[in-house]
C-alpha positions as CSV (number, residue, x, y, z in Angstrom):
1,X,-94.6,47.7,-26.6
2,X,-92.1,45.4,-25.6
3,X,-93.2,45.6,-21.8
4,X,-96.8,44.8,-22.7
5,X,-95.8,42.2,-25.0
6,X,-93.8,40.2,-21.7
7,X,-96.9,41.2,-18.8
8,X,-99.6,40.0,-20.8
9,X,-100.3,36.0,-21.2
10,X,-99.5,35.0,-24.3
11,X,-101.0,32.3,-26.8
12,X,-99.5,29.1,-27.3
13,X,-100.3,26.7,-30.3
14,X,-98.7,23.0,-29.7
15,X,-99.2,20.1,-31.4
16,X,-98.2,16.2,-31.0
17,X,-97.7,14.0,-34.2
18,X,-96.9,10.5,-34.5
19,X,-97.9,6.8,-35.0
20,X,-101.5,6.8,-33.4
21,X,-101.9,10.5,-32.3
22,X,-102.9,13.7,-34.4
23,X,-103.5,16.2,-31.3
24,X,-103.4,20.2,-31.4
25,X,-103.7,22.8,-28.5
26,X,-104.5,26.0,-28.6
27,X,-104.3,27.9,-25.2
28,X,-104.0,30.4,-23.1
29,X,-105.2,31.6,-20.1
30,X,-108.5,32.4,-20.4
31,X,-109.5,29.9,-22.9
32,X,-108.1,27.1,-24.6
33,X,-109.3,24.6,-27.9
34,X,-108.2,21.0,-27.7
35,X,-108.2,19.1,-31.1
36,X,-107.9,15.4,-31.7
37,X,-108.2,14.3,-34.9
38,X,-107.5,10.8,-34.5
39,X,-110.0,10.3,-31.9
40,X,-112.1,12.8,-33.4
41,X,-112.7,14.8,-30.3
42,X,-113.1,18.8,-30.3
43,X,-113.0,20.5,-26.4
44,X,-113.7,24.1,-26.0
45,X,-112.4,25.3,-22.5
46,X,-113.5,28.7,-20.9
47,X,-112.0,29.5,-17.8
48,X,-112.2,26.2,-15.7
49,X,-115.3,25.3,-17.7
50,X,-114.8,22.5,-20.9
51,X,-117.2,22.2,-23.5
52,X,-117.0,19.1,-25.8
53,X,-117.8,20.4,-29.5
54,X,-117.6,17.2,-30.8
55,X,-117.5,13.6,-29.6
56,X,-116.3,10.6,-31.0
57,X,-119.7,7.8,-32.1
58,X,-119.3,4.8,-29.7
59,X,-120.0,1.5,-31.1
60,X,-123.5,1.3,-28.9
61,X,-124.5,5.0,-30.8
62,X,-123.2,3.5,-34.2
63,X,-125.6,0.1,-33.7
64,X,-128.9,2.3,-33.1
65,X,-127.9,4.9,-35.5
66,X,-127.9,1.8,-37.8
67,X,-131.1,0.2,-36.7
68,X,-132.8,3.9,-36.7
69,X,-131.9,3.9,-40.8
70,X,-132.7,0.2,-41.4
71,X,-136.6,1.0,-42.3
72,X,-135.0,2.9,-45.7
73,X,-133.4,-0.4,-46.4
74,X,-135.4,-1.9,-49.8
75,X,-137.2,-5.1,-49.5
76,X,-135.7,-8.5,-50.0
77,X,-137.0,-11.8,-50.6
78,X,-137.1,-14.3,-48.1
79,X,-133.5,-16.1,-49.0
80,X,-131.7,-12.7,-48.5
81,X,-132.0,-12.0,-52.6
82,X,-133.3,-8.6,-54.5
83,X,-136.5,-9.3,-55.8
84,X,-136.4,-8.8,-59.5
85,X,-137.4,-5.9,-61.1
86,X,-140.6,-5.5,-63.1
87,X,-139.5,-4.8,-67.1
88,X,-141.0,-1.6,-68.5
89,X,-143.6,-2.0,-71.2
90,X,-143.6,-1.2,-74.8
91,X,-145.7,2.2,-73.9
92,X,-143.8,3.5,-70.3
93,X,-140.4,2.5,-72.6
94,X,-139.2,5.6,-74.6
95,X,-138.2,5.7,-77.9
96,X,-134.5,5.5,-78.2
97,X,-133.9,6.1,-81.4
98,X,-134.5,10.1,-80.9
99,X,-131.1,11.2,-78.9
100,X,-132.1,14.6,-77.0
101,X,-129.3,17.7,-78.4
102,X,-127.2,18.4,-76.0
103,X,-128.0,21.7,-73.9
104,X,-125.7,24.6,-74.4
105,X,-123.6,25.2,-71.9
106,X,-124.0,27.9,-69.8
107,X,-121.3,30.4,-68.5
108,X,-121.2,30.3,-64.8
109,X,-119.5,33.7,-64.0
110,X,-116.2,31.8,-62.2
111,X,-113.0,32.6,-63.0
112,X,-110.8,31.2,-65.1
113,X,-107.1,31.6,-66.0
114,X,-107.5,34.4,-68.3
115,X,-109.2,36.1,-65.4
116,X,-106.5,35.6,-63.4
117,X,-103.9,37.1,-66.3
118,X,-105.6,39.9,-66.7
119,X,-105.7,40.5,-62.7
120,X,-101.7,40.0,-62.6
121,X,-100.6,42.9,-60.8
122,X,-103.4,42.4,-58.3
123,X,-101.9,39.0,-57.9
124,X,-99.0,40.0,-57.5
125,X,-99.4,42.6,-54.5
126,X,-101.4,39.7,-52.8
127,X,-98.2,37.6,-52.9
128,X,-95.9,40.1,-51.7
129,X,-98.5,40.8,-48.9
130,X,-98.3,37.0,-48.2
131,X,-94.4,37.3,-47.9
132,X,-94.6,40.1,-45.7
133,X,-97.2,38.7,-43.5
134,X,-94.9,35.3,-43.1
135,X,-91.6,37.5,-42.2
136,X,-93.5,39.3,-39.7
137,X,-95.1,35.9,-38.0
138,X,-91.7,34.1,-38.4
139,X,-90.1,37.3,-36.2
140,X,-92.7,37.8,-33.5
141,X,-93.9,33.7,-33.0
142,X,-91.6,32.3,-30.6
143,X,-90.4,28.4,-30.6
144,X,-90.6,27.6,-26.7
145,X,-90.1,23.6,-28.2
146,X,-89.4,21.5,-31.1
147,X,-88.6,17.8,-30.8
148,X,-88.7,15.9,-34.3
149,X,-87.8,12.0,-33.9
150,X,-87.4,10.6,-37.5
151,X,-86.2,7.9,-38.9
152,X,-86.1,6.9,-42.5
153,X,-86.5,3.9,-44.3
154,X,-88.0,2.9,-47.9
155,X,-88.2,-0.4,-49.9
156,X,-84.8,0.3,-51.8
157,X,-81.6,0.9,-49.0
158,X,-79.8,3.1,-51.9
159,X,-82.8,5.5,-51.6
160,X,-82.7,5.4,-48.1
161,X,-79.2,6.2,-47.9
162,X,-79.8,8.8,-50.1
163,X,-82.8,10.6,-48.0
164,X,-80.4,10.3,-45.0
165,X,-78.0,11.9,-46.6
166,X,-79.9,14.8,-47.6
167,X,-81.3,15.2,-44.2
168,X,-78.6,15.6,-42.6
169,X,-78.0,19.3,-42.5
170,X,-81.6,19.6,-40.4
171,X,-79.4,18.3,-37.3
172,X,-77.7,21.7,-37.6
173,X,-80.4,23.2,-36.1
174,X,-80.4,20.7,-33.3
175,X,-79.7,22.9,-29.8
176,X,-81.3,20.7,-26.5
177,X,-83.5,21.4,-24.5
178,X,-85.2,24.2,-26.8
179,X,-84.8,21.6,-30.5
180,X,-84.0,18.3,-30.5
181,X,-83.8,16.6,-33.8
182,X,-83.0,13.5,-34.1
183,X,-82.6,11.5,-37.8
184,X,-81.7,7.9,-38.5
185,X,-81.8,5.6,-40.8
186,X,-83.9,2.1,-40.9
187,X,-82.2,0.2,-44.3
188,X,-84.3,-3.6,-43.1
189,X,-87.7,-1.5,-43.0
190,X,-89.8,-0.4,-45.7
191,X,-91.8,2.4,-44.2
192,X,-90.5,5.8,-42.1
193,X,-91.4,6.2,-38.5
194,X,-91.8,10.1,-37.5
195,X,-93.5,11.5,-33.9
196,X,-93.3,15.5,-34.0
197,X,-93.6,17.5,-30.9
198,X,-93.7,21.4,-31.4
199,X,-94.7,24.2,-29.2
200,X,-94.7,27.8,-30.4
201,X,-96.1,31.2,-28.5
202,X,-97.5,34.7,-29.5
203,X,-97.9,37.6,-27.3
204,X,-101.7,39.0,-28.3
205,X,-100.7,42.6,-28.1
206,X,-98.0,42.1,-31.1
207,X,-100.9,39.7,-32.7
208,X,-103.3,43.1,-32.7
209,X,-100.1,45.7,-33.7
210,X,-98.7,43.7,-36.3
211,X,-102.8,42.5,-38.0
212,X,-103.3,46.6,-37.7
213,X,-100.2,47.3,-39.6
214,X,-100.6,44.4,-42.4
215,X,-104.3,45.4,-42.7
216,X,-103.7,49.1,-43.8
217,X,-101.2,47.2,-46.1
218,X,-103.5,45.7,-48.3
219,X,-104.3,46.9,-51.5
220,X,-108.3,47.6,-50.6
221,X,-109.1,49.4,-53.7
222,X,-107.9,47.2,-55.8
223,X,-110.0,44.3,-54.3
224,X,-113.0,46.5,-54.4
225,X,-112.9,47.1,-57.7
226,X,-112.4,43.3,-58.6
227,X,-114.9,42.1,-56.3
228,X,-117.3,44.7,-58.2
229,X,-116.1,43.5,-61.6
230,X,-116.2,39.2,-60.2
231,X,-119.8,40.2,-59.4
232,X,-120.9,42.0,-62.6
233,X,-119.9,39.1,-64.4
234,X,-121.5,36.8,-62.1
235,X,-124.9,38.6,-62.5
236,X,-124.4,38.7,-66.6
237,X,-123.8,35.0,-66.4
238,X,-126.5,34.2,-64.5
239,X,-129.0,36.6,-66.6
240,X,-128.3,34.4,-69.8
């Protein structure tokens, strides 16, 4: 397990944060998935091959995707004002004086938190299923890079000080070239600066051995029979 886990390639999720850049990687190497959100640019790579999913509008796109729409534009007058609009008559005007009842409400089958109650110990395995599914990705992710760069600053100095002060202990973990963290203290500006840096890795091998294990974990008959219960009350709700 352990041997297959070092051989085979192994996935890598990084990311880059800061003032002007919101970019995510996910690769390895037979594919890879490059995300910018700033930009708003989404490549797909396969291989050697790269596949834009989806491109940023330039501003020549944006002028004819704006001239396209300008035909559902409503008609002006000639000095660039709305024409006025014609005044209903006494016969197309309806009679206000009758106020329509208000329509009963009707149930729409959702939950609600009396639902919820009554589904408690349901809940409550899905929770513990959550913490052991984040032990188990916290123990088999590895952290090939962490650099955090912040510095803090607010409007008030004595708040500032304070922040510092309670950041401190997240230097502790500060162990170059593998983390670097770095936090200081701006008391003139009025705004934080931050830029993030994190790389971490997963072997797919101990991706597919630990999904296997959390899967046969899960409480499946349990979620059956809610999921036939949410439905019956869904149908009843619509039937009314």
């Amino acid at each position: 397990m352990v041997l297959a886990g070092v051989l085979l390639p192994r996935i890598r999720l990084s990311g880059d944060l800061g003032p002007g850049r919101f970019l995510t990687k996910l690769h390895c190497p037979l594919l890879g998935l490059k995300l910018d959100i700033r930009q708003k640019i989404m490549i797909l790579r396969i291989l050697f091959f790269r596949f834009p999913l989806k491109k940023k509008l330039t501003d020549d796109k944006k002028i004819d995707l704006d001239e396209s729409h300008a035909e559902d534009i409503p008609d002006t007058e000639e000095n660039g004002e709305a024409s006025e609009p014609i005044p209903e008559t006494a016969e197309a005007r309806p009679d206000r004086r009758y106020k329509r009842k208000p329509e009963k409400v009707k149930e729409t089958g959702k939950m609600n938190l009396k639902d919820i109650w009554n589904e408690r110990d349901l809940v409550i395995k899905l929770a513990a299923w959550l913490v052991d599914l984040s032990k188990r990705a916290i123990r088999f992710t590895m952290m090939d890079r962490l650099k955090v760069d912040l510095n803090i600053a607010t409007p008030d100095p004595a708040l500032t000080g304070v922040l510092f002060g309670i950041t401190q202990p997240l230097t502790a973990f500060h162990n170059p070239p593998q983390r670097e963290i770095r936090i200081g203290a701006d008391f003139e500006s009025a705004s934080p600066r931050f830029a993030l840096f994190f790389s971490f890795s997963v072997s797919p091998i101990v991706v597919i051995f630990e999904a296997a294990i959390l899967l046969c974990k899960l409480p499946w008959k349990r979620l059956l029979q809610f999921y036939r219960r949410a439905r019956k009350r869904r149908k009843s709700a619509e039937s009314v």
